[in-house]
C-alpha positions as CSV (number, residue, x, y, z in Angstrom):
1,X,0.0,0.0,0.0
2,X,1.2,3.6,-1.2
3,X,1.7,6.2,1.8
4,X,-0.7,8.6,2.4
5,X,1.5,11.7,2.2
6,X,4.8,12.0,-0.1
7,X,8.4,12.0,1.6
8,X,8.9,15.1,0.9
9,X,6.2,16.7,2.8
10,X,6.8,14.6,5.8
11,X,10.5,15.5,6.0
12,X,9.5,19.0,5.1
13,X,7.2,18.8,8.0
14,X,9.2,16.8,11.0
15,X,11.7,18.8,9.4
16,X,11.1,22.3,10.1
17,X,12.1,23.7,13.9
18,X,8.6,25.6,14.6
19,X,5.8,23.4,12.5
20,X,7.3,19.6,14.1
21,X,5.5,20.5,17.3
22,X,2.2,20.6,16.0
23,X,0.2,18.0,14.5
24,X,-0.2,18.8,10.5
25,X,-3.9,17.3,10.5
26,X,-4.8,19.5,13.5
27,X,-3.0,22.5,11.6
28,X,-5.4,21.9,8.4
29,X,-8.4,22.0,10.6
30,X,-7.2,25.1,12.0
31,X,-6.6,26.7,8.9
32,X,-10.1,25.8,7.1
33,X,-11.9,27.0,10.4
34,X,-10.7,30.2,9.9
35,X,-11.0,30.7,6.5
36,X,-14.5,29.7,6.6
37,X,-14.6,32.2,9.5
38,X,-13.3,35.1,7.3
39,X,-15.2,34.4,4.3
40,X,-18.6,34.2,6.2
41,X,-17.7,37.5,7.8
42,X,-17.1,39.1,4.9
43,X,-20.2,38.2,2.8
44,X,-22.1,39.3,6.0
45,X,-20.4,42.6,5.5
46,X,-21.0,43.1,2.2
47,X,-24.3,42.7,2.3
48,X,-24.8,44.8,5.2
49,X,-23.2,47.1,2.8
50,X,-25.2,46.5,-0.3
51,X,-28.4,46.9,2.2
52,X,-27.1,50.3,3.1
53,X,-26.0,51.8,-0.1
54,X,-30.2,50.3,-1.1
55,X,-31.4,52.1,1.9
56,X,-29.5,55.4,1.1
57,X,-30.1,55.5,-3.0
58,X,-33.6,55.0,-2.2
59,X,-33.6,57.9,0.2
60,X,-31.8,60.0,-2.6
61,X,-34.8,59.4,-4.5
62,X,-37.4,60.2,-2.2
63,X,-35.5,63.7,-2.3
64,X,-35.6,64.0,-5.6
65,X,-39.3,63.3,-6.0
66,X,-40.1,65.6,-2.9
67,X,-37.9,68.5,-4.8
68,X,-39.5,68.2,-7.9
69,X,-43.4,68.2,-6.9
70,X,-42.4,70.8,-4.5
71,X,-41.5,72.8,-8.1
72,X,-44.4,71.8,-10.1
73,X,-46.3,72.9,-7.3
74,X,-44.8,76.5,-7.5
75,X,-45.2,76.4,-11.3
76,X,-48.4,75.7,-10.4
77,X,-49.3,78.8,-8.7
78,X,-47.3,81.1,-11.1
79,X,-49.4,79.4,-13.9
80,X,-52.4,80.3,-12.0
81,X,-51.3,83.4,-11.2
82,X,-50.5,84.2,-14.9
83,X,-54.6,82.7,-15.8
84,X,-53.0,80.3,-18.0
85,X,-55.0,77.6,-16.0
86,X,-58.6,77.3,-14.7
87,X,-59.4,77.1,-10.9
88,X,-61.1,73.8,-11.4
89,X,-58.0,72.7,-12.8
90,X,-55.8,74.7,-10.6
91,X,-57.4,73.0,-7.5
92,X,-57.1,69.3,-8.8
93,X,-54.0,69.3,-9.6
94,X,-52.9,70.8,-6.0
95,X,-54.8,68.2,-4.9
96,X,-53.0,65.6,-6.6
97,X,-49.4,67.2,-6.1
98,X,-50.3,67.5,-2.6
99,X,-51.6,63.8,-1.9
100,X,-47.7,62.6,-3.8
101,X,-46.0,64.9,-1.4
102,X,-47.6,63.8,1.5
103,X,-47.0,60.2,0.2
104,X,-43.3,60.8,-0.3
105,X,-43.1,63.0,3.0
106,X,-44.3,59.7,4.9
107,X,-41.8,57.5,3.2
108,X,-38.6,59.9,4.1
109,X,-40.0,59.6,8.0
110,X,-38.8,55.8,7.7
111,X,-35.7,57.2,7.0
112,X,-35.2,59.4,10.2
């Protein structure tokens, strides 16, 4: 029957001042544990991170949105002001910009 291990990694092993006091099996244990240790830390990182960087684009939006119906709303009132539009139509669409803004006003109090 072949040996398990070739001669040259045993006499590389019971060779060597510092690694001949340990046992190599025990050592490879050892080493696997913690590499499955870092890599498991890591992907919980990263997605940690890829939940934040969601979290924060998605706040970014709601700014956006909130920014620009706050604008259409004062275009709005200076088309109102200037008669282009009718007060039936003036008041709907208020109504409407106002029901998005409170919408997207709810959603950014998740956020602080």
């Amino acid at each position: 029957m072949p040996p398990f291990h070739p001669d040259w990694l045993v006499n590389f092993w019971l060779g060597t001042p510092f690694l001949n006091m340990f046992d190599p099996h025990a050592v490879l244990i050892f080493l696997i544990v913690v590499t499955v240790m870092i890599v498991f830390i890591q992907r919980k990182n990263h997605t940690y991170k890829q939940e934040f960087a969601a979290d924060e684009n998605q706040f970014q939006l709601l700014l956006k949105k909130k920014s620009v119906i706050e604008d259409q709303m004062a275009l709005l009132d200076k088309q109102k002001m200037q008669g282009e539009i009718g007060e039936d139509q003036y008041i709907d669409r208020k109504n409407e910009y106002e029901l998005h803004l409170n919408n997207v006003k709810s959603e950014l109090i998740r956020f602080t």
